[in-house]
C-alpha positions in Angstrom: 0.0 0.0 0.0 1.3 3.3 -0.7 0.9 6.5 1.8 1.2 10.0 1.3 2.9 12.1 3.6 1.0 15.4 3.6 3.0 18.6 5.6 0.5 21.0 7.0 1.8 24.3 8.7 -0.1 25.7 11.4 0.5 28.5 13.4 1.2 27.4 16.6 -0.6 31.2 18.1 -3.6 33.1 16.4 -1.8 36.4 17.5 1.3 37.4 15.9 4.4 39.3 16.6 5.6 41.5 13.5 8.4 38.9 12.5 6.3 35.9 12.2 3.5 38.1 10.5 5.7 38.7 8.3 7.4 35.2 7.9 3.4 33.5 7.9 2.6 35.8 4.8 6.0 35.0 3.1 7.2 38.6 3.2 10.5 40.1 4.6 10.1 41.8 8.1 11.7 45.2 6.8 8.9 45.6 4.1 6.1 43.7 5.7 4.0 46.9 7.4 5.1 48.8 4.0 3.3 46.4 2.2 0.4 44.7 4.3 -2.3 46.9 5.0 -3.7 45.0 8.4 -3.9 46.8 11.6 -2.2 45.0 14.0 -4.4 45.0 17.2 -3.3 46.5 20.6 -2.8 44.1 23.3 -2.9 45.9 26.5 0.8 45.8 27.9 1.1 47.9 24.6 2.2 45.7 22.2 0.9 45.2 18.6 0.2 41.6 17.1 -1.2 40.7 13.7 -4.1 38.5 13.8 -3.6 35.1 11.5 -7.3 36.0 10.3 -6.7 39.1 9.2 -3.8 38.5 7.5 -5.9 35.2 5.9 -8.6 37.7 4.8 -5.9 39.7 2.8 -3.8 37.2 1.4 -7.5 36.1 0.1 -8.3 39.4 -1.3 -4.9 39.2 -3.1 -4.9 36.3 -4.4 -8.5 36.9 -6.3 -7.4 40.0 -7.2 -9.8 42.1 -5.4 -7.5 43.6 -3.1 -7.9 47.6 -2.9 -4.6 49.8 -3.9 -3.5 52.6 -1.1 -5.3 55.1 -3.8 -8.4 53.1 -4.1 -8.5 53.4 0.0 -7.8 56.9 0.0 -10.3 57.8 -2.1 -13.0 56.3 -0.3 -11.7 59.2 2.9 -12.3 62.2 1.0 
């Protein structure tokens, strides 16, 4: 009989520092807040973690395309 080995990666916490945000949407720390649009939540000691939902939702968005541009956004303010 043959089996299939089948590797699933799963964040071991819903709640992300900006590092393994970063890492878990395959983008380099340095650029990541340049270039993911999620607000990171404020815990209350202060710090700010990205939610593995959020981040989800957008890598969604970008991978059908639907995703909003910066100007798109900005437009929708005035």
């Amino acid at each position: 009989m043959n089996r299939a080995l089948i590797e699933v990666k799963i964040p071991p916490f819903r709640m992300l520092k900006k590092a393994a945000a970063a890492s878990y949407c395959g983008i380099a720390s340095s650029a990541f807040e340049g270039l993911c649009p999620v607000t990171p939540v404020a815990m209350p000691n202060g710090s700010r973690l990205w939610d593995t939902h959020d981040l989800d939702a957008w890598l969604d968005q970008l991978k059908a395309g639907t995703a909003e541009s910066d100007d798109a956004i900005l437009d929708k303010l005035d």
